[in-house]
PDB file of the backbone (N, CA, C, O) and the ligand in Angstrom, with CONECT records:
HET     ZN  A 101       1
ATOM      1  N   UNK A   1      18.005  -5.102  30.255  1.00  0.00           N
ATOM      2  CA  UNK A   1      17.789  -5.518  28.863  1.00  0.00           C
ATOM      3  C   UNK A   1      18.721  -6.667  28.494  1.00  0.00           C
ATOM      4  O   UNK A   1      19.881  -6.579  28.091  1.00  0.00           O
ATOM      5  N   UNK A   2      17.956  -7.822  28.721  1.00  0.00           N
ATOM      6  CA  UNK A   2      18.830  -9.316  28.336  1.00  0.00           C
ATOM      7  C   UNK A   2      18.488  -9.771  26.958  1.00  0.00           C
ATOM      8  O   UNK A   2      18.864 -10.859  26.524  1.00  0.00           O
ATOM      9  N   UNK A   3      17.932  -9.115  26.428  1.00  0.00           N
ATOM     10  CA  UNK A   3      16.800  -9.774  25.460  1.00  0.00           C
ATOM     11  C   UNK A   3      17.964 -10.351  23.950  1.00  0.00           C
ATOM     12  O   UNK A   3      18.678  -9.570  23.321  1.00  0.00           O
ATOM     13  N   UNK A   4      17.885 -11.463  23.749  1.00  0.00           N
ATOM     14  CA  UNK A   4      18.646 -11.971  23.056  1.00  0.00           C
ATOM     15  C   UNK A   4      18.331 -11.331  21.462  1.00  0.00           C
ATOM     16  O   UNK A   4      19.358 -11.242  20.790  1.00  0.00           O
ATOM     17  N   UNK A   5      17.239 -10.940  20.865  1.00  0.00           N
ATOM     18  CA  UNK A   5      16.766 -10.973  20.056  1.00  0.00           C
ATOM     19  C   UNK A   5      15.735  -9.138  19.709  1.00  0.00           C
ATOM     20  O   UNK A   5      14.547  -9.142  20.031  1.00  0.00           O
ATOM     21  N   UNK A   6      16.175  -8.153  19.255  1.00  0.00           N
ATOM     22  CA  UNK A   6      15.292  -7.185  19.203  1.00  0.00           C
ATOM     23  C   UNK A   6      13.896  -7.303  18.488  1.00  0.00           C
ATOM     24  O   UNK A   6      13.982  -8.006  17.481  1.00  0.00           O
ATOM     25  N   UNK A   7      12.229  -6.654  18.800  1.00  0.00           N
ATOM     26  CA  UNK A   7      11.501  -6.912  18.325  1.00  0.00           C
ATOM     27  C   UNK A   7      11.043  -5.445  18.242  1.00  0.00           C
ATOM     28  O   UNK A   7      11.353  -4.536  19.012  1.00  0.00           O
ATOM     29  N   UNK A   8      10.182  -5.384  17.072  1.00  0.00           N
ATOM     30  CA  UNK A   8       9.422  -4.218  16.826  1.00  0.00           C
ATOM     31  C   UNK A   8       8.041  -4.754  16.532  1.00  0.00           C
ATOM     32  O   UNK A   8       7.887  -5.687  15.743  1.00  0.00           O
ATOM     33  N   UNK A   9       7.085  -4.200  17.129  1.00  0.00           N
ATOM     34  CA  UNK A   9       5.614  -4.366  16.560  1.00  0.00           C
ATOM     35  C   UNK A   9       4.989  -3.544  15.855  1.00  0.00           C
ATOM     36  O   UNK A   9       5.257  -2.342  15.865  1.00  0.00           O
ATOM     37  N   UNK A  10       4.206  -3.989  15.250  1.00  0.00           N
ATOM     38  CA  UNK A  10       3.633  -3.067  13.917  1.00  0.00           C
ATOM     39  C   UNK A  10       1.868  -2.738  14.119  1.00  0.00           C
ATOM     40  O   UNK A  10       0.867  -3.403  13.855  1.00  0.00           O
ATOM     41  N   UNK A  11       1.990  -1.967  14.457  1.00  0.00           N
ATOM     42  CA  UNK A  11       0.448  -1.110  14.430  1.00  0.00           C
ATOM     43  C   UNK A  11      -0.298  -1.466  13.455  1.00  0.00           C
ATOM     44  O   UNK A  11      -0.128  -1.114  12.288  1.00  0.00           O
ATOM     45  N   UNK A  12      -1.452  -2.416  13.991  1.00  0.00           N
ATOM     46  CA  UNK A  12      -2.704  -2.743  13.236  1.00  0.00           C
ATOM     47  C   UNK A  12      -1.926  -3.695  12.219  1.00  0.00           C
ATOM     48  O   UNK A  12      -2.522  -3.514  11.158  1.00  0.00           O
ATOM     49  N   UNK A  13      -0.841  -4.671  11.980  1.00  0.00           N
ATOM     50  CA  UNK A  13      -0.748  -5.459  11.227  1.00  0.00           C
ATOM     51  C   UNK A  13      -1.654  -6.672  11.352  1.00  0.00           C
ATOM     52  O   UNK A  13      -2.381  -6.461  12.324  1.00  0.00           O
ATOM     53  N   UNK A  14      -1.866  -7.558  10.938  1.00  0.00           N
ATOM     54  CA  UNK A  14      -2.602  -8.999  10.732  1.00  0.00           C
ATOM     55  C   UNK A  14      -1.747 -10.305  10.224  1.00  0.00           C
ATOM     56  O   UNK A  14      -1.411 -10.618   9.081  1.00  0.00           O
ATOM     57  N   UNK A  15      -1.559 -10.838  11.251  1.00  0.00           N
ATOM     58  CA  UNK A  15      -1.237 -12.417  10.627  1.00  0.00           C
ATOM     59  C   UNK A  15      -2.010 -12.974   9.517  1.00  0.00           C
ATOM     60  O   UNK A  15      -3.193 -13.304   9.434  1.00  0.00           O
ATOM     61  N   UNK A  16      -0.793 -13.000   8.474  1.00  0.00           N
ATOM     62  CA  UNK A  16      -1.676 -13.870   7.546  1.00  0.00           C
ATOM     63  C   UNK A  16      -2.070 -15.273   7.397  1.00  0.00           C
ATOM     64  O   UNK A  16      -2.685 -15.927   6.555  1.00  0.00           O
ATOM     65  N   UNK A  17      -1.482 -15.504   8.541  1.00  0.00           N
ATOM     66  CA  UNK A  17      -1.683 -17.570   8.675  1.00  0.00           C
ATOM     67  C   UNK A  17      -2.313 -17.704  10.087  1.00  0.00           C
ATOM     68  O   UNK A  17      -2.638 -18.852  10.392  1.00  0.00           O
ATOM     69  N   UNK A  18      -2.541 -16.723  11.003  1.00  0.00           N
ATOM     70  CA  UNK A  18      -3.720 -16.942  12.044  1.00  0.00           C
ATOM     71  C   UNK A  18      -4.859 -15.462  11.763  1.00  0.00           C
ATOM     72  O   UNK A  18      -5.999 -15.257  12.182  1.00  0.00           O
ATOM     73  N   UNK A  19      -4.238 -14.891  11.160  1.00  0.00           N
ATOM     74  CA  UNK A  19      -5.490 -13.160  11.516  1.00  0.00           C
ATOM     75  C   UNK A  19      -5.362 -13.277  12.806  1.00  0.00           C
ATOM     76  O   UNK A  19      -6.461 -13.548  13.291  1.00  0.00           O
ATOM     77  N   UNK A  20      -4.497 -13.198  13.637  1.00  0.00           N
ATOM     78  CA  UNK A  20      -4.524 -12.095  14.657  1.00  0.00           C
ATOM     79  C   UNK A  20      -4.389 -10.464  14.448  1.00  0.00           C
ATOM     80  O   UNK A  20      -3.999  -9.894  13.429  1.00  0.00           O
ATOM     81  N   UNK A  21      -4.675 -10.068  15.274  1.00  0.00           N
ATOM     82  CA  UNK A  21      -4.125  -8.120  14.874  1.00  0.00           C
ATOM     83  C   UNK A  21      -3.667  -7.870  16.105  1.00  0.00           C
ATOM     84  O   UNK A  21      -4.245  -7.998  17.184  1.00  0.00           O
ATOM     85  N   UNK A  22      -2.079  -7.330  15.746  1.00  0.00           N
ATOM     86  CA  UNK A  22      -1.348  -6.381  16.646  1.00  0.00           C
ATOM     87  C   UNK A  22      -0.175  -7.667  17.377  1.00  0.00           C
ATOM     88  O   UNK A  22       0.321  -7.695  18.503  1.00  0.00           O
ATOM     89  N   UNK A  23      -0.080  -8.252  16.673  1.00  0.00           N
ATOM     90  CA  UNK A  23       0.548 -10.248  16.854  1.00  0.00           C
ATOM     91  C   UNK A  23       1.834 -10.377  16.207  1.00  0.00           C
ATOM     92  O   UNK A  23       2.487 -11.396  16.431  1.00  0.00           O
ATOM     93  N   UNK A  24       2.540  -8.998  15.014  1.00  0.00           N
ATOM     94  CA  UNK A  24       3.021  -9.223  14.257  1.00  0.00           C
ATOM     95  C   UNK A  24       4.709  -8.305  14.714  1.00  0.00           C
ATOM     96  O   UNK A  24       4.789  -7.111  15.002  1.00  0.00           O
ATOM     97  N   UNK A  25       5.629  -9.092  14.666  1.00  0.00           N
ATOM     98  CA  UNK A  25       7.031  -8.315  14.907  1.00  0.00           C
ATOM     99  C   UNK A  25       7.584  -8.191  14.097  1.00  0.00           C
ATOM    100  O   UNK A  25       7.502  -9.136  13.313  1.00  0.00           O
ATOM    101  N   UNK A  26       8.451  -7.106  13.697  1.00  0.00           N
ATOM    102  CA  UNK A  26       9.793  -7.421  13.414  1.00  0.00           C
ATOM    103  C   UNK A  26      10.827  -7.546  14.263  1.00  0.00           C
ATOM    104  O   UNK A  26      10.884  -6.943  15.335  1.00  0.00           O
ATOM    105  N   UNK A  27      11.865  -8.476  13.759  1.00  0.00           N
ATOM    106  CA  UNK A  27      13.077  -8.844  14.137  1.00  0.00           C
ATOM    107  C   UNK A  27      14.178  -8.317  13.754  1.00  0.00           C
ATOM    108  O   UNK A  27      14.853  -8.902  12.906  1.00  0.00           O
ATOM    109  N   UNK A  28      14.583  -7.129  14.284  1.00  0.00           N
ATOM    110  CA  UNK A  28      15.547  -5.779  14.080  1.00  0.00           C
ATOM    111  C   UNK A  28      16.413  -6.563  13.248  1.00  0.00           C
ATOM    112  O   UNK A  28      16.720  -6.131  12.137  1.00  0.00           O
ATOM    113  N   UNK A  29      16.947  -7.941  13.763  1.00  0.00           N
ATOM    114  CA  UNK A  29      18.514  -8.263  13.594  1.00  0.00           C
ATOM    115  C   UNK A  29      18.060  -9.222  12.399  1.00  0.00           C
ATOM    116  O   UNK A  29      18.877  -9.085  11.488  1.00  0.00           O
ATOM    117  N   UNK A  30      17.285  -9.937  12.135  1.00  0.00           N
ATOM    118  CA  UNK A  30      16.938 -10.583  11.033  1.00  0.00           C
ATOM    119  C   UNK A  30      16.128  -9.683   9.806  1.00  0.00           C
ATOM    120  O   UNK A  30      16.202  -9.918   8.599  1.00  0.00           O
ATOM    121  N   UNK A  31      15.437  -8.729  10.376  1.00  0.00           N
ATOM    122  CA  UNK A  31      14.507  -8.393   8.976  1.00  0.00           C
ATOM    123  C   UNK A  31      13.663  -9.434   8.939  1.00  0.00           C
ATOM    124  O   UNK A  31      13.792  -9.949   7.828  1.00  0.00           O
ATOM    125  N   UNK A  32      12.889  -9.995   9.558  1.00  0.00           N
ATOM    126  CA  UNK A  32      12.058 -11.066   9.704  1.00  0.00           C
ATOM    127  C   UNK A  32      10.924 -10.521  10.303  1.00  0.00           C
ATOM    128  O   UNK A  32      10.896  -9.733  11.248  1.00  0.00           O
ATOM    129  N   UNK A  33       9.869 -11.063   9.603  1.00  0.00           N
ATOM    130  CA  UNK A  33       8.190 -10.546  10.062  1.00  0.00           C
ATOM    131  C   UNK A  33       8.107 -11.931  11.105  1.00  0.00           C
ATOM    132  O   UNK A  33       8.607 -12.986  10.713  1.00  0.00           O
ATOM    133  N   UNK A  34       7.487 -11.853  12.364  1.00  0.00           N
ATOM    134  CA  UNK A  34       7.509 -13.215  13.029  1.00  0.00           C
ATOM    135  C   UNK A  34       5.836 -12.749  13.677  1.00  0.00           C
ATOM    136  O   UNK A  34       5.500 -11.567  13.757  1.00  0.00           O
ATOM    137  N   UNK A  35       5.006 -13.799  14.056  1.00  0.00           N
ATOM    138  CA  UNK A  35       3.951 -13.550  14.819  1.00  0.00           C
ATOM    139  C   UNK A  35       4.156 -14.164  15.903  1.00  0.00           C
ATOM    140  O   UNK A  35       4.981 -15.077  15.930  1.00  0.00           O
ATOM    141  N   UNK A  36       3.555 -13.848  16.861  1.00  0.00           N
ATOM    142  CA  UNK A  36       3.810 -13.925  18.644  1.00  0.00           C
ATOM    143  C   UNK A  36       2.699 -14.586  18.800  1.00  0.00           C
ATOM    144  O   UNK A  36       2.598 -14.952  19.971  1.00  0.00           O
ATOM    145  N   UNK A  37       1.736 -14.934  18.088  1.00  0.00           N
ATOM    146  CA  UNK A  37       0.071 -15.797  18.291  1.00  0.00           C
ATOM    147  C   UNK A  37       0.497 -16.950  18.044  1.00  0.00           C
ATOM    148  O   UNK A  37       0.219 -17.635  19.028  1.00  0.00           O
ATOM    149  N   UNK A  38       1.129 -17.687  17.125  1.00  0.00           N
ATOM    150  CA  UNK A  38       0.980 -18.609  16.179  1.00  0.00           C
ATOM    151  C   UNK A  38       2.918 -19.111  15.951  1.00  0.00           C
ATOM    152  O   UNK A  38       3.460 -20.194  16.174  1.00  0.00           O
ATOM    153  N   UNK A  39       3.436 -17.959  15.499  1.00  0.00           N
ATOM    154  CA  UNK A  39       4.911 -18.637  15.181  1.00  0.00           C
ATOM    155  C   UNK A  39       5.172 -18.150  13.683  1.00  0.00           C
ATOM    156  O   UNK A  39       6.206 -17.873  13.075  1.00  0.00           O
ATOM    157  N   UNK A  40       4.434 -18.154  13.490  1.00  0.00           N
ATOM    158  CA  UNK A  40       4.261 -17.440  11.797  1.00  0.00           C
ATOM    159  C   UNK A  40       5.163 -16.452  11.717  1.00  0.00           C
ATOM    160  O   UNK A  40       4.881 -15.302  12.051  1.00  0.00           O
ATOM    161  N   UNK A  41       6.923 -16.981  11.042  1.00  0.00           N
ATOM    162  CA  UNK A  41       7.447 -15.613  10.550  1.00  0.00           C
ATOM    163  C   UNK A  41       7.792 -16.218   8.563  1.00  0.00           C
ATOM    164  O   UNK A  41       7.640 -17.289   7.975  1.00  0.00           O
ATOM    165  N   UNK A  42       8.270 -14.901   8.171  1.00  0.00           N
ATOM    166  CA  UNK A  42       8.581 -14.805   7.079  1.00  0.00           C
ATOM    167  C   UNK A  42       9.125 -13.807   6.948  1.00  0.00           C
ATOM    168  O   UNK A  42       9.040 -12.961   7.838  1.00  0.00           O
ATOM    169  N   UNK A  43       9.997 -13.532   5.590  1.00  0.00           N
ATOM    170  CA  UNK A  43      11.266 -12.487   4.998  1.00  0.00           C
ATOM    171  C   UNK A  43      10.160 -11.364   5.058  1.00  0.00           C
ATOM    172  O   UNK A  43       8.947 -11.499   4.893  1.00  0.00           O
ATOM    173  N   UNK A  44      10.706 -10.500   5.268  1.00  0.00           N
ATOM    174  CA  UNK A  44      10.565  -9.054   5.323  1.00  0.00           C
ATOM    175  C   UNK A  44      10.355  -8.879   3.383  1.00  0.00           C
ATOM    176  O   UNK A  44      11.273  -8.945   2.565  1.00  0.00           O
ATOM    177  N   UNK A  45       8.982  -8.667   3.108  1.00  0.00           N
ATOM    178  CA  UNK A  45       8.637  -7.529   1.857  1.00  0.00           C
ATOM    179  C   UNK A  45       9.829  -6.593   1.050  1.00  0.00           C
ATOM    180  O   UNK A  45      10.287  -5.647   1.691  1.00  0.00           O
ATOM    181  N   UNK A  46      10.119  -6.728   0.265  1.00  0.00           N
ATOM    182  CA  UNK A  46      10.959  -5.598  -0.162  1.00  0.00           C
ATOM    183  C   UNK A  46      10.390  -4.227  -0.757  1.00  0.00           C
ATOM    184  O   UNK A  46       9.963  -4.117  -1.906  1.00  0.00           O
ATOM    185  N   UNK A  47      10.441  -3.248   0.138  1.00  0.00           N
ATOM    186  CA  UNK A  47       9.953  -1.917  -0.152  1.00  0.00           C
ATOM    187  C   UNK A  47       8.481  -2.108  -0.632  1.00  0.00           C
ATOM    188  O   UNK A  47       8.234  -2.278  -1.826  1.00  0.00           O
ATOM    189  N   UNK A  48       7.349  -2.072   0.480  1.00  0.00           N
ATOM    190  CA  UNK A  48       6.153  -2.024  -0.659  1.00  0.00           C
ATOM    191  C   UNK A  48       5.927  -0.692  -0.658  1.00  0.00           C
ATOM    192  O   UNK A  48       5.831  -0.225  -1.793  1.00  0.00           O
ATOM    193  N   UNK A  49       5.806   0.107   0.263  1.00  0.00           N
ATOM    194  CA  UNK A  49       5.805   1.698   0.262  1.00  0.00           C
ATOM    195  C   UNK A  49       5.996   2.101  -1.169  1.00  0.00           C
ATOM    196  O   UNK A  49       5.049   2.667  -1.714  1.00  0.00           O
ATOM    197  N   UNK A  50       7.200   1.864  -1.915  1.00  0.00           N
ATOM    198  CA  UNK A  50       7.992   2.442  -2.936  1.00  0.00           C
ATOM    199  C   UNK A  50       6.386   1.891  -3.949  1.00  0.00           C
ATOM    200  O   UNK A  50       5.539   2.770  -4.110  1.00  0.00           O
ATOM    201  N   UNK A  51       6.140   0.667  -4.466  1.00  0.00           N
ATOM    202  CA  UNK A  51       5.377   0.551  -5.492  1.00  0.00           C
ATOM    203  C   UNK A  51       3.788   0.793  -5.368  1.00  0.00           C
ATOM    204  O   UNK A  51       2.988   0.636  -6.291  1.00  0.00           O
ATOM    205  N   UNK A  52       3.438   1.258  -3.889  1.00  0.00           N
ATOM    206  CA  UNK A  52       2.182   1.901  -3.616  1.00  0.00           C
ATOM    207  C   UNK A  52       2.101   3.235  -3.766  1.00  0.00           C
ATOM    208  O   UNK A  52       1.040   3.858  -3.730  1.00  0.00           O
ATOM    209  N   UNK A  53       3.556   3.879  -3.994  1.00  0.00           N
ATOM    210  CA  UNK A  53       3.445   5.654  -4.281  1.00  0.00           C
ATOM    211  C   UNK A  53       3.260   5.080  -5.862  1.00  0.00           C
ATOM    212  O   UNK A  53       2.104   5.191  -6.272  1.00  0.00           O
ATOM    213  N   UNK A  54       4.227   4.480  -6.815  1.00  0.00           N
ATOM    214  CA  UNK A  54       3.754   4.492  -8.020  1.00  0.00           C
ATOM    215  C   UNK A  54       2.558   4.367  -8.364  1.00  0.00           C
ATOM    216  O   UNK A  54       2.180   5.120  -9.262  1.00  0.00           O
ATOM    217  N   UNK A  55       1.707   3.531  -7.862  1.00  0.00           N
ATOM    218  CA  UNK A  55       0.587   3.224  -8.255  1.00  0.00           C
ATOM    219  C   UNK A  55      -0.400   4.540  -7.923  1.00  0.00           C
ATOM    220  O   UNK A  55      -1.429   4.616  -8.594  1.00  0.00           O
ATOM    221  N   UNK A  56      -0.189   5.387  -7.107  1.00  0.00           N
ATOM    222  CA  UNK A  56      -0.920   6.989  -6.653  1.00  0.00           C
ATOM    223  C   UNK A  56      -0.518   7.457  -8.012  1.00  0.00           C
ATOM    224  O   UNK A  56      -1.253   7.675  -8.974  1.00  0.00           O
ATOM    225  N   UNK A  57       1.012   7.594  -7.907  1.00  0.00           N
ATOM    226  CA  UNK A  57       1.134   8.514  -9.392  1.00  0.00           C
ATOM    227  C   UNK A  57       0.350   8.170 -10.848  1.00  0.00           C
ATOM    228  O   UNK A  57       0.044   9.001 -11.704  1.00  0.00           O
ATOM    229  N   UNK A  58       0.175   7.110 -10.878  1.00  0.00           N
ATOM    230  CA  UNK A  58       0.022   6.828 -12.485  1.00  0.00           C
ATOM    231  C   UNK A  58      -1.080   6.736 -12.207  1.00  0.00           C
ATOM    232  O   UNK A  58      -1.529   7.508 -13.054  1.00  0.00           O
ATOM    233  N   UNK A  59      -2.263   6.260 -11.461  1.00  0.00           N
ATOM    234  CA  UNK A  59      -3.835   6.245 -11.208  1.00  0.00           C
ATOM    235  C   UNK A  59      -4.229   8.063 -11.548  1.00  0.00           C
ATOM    236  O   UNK A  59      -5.106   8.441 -12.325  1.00  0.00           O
ATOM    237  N   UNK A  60      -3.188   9.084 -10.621  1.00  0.00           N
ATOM    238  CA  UNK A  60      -3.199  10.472 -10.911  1.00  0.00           C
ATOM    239  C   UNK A  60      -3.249  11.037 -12.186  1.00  0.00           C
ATOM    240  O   UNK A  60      -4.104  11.833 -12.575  1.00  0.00           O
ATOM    241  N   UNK A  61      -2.166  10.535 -12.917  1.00  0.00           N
ATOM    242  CA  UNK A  61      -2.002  10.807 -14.003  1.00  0.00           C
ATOM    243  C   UNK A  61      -3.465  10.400 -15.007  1.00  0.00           C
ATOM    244  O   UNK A  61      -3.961  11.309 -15.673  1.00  0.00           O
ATOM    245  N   UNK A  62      -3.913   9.384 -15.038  1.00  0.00           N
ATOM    246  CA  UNK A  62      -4.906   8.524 -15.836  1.00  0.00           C
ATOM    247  C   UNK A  62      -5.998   9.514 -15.787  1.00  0.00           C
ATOM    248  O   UNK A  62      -6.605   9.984 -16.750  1.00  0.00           O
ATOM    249  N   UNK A  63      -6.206   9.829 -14.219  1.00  0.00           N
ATOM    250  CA  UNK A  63      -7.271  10.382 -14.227  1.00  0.00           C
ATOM    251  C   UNK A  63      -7.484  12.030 -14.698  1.00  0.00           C
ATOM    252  O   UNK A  63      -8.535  12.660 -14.816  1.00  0.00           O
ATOM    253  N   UNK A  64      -6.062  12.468 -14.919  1.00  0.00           N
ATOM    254  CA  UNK A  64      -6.181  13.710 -15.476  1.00  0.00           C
ATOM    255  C   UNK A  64      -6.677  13.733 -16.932  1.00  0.00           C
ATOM    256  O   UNK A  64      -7.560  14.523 -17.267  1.00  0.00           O
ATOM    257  N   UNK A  65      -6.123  12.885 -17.789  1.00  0.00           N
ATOM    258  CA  UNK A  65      -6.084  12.448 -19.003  1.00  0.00           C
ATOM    259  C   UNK A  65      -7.512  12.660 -19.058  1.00  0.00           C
ATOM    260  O   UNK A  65      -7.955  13.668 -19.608  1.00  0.00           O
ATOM    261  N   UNK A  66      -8.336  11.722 -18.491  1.00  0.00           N
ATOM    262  CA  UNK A  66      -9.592  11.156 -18.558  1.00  0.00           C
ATOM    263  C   UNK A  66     -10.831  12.344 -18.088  1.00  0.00           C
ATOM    264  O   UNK A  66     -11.979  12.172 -18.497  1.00  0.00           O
ATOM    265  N   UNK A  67     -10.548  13.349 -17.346  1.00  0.00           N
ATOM    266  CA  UNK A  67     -11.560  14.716 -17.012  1.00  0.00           C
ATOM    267  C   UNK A  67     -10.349  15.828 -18.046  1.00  0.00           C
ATOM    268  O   UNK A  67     -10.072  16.860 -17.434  1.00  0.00           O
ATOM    269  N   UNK A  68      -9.741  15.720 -19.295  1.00  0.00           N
ATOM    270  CA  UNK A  68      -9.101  16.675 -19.746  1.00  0.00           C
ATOM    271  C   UNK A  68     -10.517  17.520 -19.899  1.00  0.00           C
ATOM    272  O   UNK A  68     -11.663  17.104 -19.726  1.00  0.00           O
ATOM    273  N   UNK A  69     -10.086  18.786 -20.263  1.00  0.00           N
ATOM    274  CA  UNK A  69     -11.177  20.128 -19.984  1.00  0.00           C
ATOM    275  C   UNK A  69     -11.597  20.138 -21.601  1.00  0.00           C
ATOM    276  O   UNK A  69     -10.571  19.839 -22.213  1.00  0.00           O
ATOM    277  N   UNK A  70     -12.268  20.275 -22.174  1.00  0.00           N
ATOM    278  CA  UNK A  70     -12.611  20.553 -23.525  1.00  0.00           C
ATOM    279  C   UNK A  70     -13.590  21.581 -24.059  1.00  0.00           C
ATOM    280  O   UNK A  70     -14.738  21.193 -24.272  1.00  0.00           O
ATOM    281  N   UNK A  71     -13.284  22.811 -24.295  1.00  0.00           N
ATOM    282  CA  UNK A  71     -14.522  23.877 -25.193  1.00  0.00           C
ATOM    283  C   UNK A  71     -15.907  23.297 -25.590  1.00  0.00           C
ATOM    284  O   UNK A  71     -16.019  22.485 -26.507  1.00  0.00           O
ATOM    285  N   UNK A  72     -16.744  23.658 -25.007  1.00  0.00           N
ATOM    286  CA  UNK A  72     -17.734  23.384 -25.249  1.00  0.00           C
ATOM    287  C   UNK A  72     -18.427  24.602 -26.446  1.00  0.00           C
ATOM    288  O   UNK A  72     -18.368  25.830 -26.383  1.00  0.00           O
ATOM    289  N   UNK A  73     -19.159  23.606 -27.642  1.00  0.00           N
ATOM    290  CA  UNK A  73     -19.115  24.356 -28.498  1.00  0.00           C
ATOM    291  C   UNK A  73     -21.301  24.444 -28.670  1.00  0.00           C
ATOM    292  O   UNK A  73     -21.944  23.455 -29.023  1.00  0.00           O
ATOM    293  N   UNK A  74     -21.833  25.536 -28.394  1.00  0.00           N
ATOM    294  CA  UNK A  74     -23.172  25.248 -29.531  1.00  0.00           C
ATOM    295  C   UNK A  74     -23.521  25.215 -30.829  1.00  0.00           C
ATOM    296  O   UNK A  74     -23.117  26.040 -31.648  1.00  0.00           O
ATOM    297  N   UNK A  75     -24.071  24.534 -31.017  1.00  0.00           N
ATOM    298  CA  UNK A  75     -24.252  24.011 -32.704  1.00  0.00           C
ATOM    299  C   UNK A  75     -26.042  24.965 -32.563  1.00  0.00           C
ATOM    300  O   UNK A  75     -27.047  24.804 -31.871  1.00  0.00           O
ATOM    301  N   UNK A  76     -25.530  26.132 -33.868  1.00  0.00           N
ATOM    302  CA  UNK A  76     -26.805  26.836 -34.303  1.00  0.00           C
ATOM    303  C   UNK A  76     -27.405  25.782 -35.630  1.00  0.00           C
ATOM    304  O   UNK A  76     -26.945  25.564 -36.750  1.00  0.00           O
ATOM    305  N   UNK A  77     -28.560  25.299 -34.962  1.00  0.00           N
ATOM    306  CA  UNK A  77     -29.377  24.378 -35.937  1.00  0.00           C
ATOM    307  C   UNK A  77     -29.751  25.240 -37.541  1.00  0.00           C
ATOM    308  O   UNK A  77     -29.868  24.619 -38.598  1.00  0.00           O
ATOM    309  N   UNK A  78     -29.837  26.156 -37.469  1.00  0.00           N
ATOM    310  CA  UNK A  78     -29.777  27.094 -38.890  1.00  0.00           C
ATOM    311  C   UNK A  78     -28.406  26.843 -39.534  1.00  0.00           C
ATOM    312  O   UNK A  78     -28.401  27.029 -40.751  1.00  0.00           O
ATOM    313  N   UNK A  79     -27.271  26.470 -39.001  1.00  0.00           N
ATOM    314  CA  UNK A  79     -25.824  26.875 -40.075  1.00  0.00           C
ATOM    315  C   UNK A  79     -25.886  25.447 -40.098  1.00  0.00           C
ATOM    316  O   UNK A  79     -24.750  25.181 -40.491  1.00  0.00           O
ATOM    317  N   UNK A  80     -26.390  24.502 -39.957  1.00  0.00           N
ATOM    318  CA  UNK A  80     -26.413  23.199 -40.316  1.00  0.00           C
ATOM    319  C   UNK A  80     -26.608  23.098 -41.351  1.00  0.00           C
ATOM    320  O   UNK A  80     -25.638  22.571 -41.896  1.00  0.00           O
ATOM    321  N   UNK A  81     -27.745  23.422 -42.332  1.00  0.00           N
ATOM    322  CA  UNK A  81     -28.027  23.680 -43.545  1.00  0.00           C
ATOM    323  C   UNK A  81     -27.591  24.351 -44.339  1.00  0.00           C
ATOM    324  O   UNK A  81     -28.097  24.390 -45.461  1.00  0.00           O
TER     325      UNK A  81
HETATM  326 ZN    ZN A 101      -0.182 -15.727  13.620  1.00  0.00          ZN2+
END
C-alpha cells in the first residue's frame, strides 16, 4: 500500500458533469468528491442525510393533519324542518 492519496467509492453514485455511474470517489484525506471518468471533483455536501430525514418528518406530520379521523354524523331529513 503506496497509495499517496486514500479513495472511497460510492455505490451507484453519478457524475454530475459526465453521468458516469460507479466513477465517483471520495478522498478520505480531502473530503473531496473526485470522478475517475472525467476529473470532475468538488467539496464534499454538508450532511444531506440530516435535511432528507427532516423532510420525512414534516411530509409525516402534514399528512397526519390532512387524513385527521372525523365522526361521521347522519343528518335525519325530518329534524331538518
Ligand atoms: Zn465524471
Amino acid at each position: 500500500m503506496s497509495n499517496t492519496s486514500r479513495r472511497r467509492f460510492i455505490a451507484g453514485a453519478v457524475c454530475p458533469e459526465c453521468g458516469a455511474l460507479d466513477k465517483i470517489a471520495v478522498d478520505l484525506d480531502s473530503d473531496q468528491r473526485l470522478c475517475v471518468a472525467c476529473g470532475f471533483s468538488e467539496a464534499r455536501p454538508v450532511a444531506p442525510s440530516i435535511s432528507e430525514v427532516q423532510t420525512r418528518v414534516s411530509r409525516a406530520s402534514a399528512r397526519r393533519v390532512e387524513t385527521a379521523a372525523e365522526p361521521v354524523r347522519l343528518v335525519d331529513p325530518k329534524a331538518t324542518d
